[in-house]
C-alpha positions as CSV (number, residue, x, y, z in Angstrom):
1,X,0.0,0.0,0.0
2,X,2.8,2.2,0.8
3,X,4.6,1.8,-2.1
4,X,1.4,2.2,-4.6
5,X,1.0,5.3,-2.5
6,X,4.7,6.6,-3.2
7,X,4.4,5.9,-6.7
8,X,1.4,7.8,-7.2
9,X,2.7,10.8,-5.0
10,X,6.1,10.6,-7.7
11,X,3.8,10.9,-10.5
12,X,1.6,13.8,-9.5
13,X,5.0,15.5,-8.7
14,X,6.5,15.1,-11.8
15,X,3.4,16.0,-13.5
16,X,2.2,19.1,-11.4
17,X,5.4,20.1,-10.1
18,X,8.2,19.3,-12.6
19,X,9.8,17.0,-10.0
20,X,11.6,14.6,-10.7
21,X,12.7,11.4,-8.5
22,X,14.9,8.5,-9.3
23,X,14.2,4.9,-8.4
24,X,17.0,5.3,-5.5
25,X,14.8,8.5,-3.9
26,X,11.4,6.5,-4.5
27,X,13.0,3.4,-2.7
28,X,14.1,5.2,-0.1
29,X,10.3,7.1,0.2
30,X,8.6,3.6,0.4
31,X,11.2,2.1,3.1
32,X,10.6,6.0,5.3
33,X,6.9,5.9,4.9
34,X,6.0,2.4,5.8
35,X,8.4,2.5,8.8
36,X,6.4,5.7,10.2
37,X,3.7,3.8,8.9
38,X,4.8,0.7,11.4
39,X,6.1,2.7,14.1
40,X,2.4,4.7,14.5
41,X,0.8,1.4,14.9
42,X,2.7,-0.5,17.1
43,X,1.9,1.5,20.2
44,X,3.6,1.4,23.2
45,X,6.9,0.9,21.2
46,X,10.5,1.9,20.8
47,X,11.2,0.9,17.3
48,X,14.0,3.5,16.1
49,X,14.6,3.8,11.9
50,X,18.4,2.4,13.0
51,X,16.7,-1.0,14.2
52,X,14.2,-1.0,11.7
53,X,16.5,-0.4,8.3
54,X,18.7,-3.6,8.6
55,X,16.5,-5.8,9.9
56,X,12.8,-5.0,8.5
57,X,11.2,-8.1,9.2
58,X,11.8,-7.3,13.2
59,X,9.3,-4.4,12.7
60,X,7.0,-6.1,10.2
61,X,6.6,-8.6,13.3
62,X,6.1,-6.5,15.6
63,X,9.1,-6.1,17.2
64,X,9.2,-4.6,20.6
């Protein structure tokens, strides 16, 4: 979902805005956004973007 989302937020900038993004930057907006993403739903939760980057799975499991 949050990669759908990211793509479709690259497209309206590069359309409305004359913005352009490489598949590095969009890779890096999916990774930032479903982290935040993650982190706002596992409440109660310390999961830092250190933890999270090299190990994803941990925070797709709820780690915590």
């Amino acid at each position: 979902m949050v990669g759908v989302w990211s793509i479709w937020q690259c497209i309206n900038d590069a359309i409305f805005n004359n913005k352009r993004m490489n598949l590095e930057e969009l890779l890096d907006e999916i990774i930032f956004k479903a982290w935040l993403w993650i982190k706002s739903r596992l409440i109660g939760t310390s999961i830092s973007w250190f933890e999270c980057v090299p190990n994803p799975i941990l925070c797709l499991n709820g780690y915590g």
